[in-house]
N, C-alpha and C positions, 0 to 999 in steps of 0.2 A: 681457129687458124694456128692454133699453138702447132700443130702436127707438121706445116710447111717448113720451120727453119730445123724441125727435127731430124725432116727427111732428107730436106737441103745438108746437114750435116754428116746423115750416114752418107749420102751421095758422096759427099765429097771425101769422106774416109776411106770409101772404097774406090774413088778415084788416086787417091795418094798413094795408097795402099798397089795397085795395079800400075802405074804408070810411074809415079814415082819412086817405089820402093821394088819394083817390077820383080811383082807377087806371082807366082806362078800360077799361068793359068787352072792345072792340077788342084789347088788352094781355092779358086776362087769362091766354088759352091761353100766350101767351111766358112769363109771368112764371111760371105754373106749372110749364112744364117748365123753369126755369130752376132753380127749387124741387128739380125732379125730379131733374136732372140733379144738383146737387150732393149731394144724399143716396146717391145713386149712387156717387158719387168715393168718399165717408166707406164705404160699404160696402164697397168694394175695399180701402182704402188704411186706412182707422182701425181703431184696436187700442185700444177702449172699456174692454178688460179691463188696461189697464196704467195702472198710478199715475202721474197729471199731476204735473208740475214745470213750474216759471216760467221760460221763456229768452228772451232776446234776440230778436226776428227777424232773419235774416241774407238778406242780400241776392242769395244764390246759391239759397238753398233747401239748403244742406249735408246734414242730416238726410235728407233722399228724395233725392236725389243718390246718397248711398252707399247707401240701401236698394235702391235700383234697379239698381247694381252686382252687390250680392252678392245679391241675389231670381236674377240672371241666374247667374251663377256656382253658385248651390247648386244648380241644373239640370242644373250637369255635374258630373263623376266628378273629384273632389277630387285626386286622383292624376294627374291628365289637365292638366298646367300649360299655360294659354292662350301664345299665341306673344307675343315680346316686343312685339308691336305692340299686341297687344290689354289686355296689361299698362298700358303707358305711356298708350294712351287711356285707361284707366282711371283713371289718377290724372287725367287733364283732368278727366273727368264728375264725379268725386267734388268738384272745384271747380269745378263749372257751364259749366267751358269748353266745350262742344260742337262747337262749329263746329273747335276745334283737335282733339278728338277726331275728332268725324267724318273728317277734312281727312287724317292718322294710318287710320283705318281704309280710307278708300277706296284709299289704296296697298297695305294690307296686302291687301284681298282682290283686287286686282290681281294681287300675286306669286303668290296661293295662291286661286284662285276656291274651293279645296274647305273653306276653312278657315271653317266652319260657325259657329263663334264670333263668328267676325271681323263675319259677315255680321247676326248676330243685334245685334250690339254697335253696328256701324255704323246699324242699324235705328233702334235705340233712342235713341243720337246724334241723330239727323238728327230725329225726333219733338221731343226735348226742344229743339233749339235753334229749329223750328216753334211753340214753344210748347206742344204739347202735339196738334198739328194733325196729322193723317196728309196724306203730302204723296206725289206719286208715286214720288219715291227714296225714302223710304221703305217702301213698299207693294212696291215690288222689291225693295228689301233683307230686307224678311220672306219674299215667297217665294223668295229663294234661299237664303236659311236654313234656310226649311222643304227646298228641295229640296236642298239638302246634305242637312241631317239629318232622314232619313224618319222620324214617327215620334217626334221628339221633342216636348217640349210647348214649348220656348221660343216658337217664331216665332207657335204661335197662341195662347199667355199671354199674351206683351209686347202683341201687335196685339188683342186682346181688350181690354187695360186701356186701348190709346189708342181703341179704339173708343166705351168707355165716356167718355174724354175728350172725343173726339168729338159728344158726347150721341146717342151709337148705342148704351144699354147692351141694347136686345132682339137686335141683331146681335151682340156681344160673348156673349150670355148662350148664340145659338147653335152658335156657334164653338166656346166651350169645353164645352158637352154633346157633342158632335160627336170635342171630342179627347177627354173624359173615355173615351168609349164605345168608344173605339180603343188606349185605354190598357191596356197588362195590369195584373192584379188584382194584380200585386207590385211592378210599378214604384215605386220611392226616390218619385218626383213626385207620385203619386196622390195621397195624403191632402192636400196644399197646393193641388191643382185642383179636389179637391171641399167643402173649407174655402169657397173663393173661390165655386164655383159656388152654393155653398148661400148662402153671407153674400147673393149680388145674387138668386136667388131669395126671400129672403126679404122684402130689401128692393123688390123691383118689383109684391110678392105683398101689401105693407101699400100700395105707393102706389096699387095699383088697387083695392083695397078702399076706397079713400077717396071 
């Protein structure tokens, strides 16, 4: 039920929006999918069912910083320790530094083209310090990740979530049907890519209803 006071909310934005601030009709389709798009973000990234607390804003974005770290990390086999390159960017990312991670990773998949981590890591670098933009080094650094690692779901989970950044959440939504379906029925991953695929189905499935 969480999705009713959401939509209840964008409704009434683009009521304000329209009638109160008497939005030109011209605007309207932009301002909608701008609507669109961020309920989108919320349905990837928000966790409705976990009890609010009052913080600070921080200037790095600290909190999704690290979430995006270890989301990548819980994808590989815990026993499996990333090489010290892919370590120390890590601590950049966790402090927003990107461009010094990134800068750290494009050496490391230099020495080691095979190091499938390195590549997914650098990926995701080079996106956050875009903003949040898919940029062509990044779009290579996902399929070579992917082409390192056949088969796994990092490179089209990360590039699904910037695609949805993107305001591409129907290309995103077919990405990951595409990996779920190629995934086996025991893989560790499953249940976190069908969590995800189901939350933006649900939410693309209340915005077209509307």
């Amino acid at each position: 039920m969480i999705w009713i006071p959401i939509i209840a909310l964008a409704a009434a934005a683009f009521g304000m929006a329209v009638f109160a601030t008497r939005l030109p009709r011209s605007a309207w389709a932009l301002f909608a999918a701008a609507l669109m798009f961020g309920m989108a973000g919320y349905a990837l990234q928000g966790s409705p069912s976990m009890a609010g607390a009052p913080k600070l804003p921080t200037a790095d974005n600290g909190d999704a910083n690290f979430a995006m770290v270890d989301a990548r990390r819980q994808m590989f086999d815990p026993n499996s320790v990333p090489s010290r390159y892919v370590t120390v960017a890590d601590g950049f990312a966790r402090r927003g530094q990107f461009e010094d991670a990134a800068g750290l990773l494009s050496g490391a998949v230099s020495q080691n083209p095979n190091d499938g981590e390195a590549w997914l890591a650098l990926a995701n670098a080079l996106v956050e310090h875009a903003n949040g933009t898919l940029t062509p080094a990044s779009l290579y650094a996902y399929g070579q990740a992917e082409k390192v690692l056949p088969g796994h779901p990092g490179a089209p989970y990360f590039l699904g979530v910037a695609l949805i950044r993107s305001g591409k959440p129907v290309d995103a939504r077919e990405l990951w049907a595409q990996t779920l379906a190629e995934t086996p029925q025991d893989a560790p991953w499953r249940p976190q890519l069908e969590e995800r695929l189901a939350r933006l189905d649900e939410l693309l499935d209340q915005i077209a209803s509307q």
